[in-house]
C-alpha positions in Angstrom: -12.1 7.9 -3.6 -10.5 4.2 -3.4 -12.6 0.8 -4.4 -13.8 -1.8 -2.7 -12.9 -5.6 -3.1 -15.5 -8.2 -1.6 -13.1 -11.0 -2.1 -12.6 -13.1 1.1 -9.2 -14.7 -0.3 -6.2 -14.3 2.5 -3.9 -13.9 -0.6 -3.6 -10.6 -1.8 -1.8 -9.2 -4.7 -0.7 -5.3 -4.1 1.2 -3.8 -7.2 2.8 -0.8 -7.3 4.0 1.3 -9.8 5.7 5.0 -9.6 7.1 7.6 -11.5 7.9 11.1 -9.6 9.1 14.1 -10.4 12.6 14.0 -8.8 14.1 10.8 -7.9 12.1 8.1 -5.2 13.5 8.0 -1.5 11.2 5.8 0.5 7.9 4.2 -1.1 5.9 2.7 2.4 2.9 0.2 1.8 0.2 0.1 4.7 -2.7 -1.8 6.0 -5.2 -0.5 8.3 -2.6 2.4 8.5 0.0 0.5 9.4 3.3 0.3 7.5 3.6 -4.0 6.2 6.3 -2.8 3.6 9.4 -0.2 3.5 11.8 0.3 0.9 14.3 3.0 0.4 14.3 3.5 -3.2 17.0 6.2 -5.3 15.6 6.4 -8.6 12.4 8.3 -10.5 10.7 5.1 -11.4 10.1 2.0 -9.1 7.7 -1.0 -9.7 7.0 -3.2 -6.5 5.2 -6.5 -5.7 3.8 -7.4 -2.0 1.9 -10.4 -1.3 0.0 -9.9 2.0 -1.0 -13.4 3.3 -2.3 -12.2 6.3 -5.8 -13.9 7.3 -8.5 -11.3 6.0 -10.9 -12.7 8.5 -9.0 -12.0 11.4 -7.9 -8.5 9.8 -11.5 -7.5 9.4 -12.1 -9.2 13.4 -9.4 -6.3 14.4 -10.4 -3.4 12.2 -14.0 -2.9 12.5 -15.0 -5.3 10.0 -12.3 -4.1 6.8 -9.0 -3.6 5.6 -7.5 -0.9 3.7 -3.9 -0.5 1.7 -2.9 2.4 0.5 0.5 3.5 -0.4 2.8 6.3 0.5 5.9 7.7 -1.1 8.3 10.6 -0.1 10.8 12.2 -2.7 14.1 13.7 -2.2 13.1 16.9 -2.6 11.0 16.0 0.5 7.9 16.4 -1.6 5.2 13.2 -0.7 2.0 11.7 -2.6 -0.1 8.9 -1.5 -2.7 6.6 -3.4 -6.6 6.0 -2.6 -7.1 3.5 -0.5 -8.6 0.1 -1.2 -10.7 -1.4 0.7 -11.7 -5.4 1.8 -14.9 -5.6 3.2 
């Protein structure tokens, strides 16, 4: 699961949008499984924009030669989902 973007821009665009079942208390962006983004959120819907201008070169250089982003959210109910990852090669 996940895609693949070949692109070797240092400007990426990550977009988020989520709708859970209960209301939204944290919604975490990561790289390379690393949280870059945290937000504590108190609603069932959120919409989020991140602009990672980290250099891709020197992210692939660190990681094997990719990147990955993937996002992770946690409900108050305590119940958690998590998207596919995408990937930078």
């Amino acid at each position: 699961m996940g895609s693949t973007d070949n692109e070797l821009s240092d400007k990426r665009l990550i977009e988020v949008f989520a709708l859970g079942e209960v209301p939204i208390e944290q919604i975490e962006i990561l790289r390379n499984n690393k949280v870059i983004y945290k937000k504590e959120i108190s609603s069932l819907c959120t919409q989020i924009q991140l602009e990672d201008l980290a250099c891709i070169n020197t992210l692939r250089e660190e990681n094997n030669n990719s990147t990955y982003y993937y996002v992770r959210i946690k409900q108050f109910d305590d119940g958690r989902c998590w998207s596919s990852p995408i990937w930078f090669n």
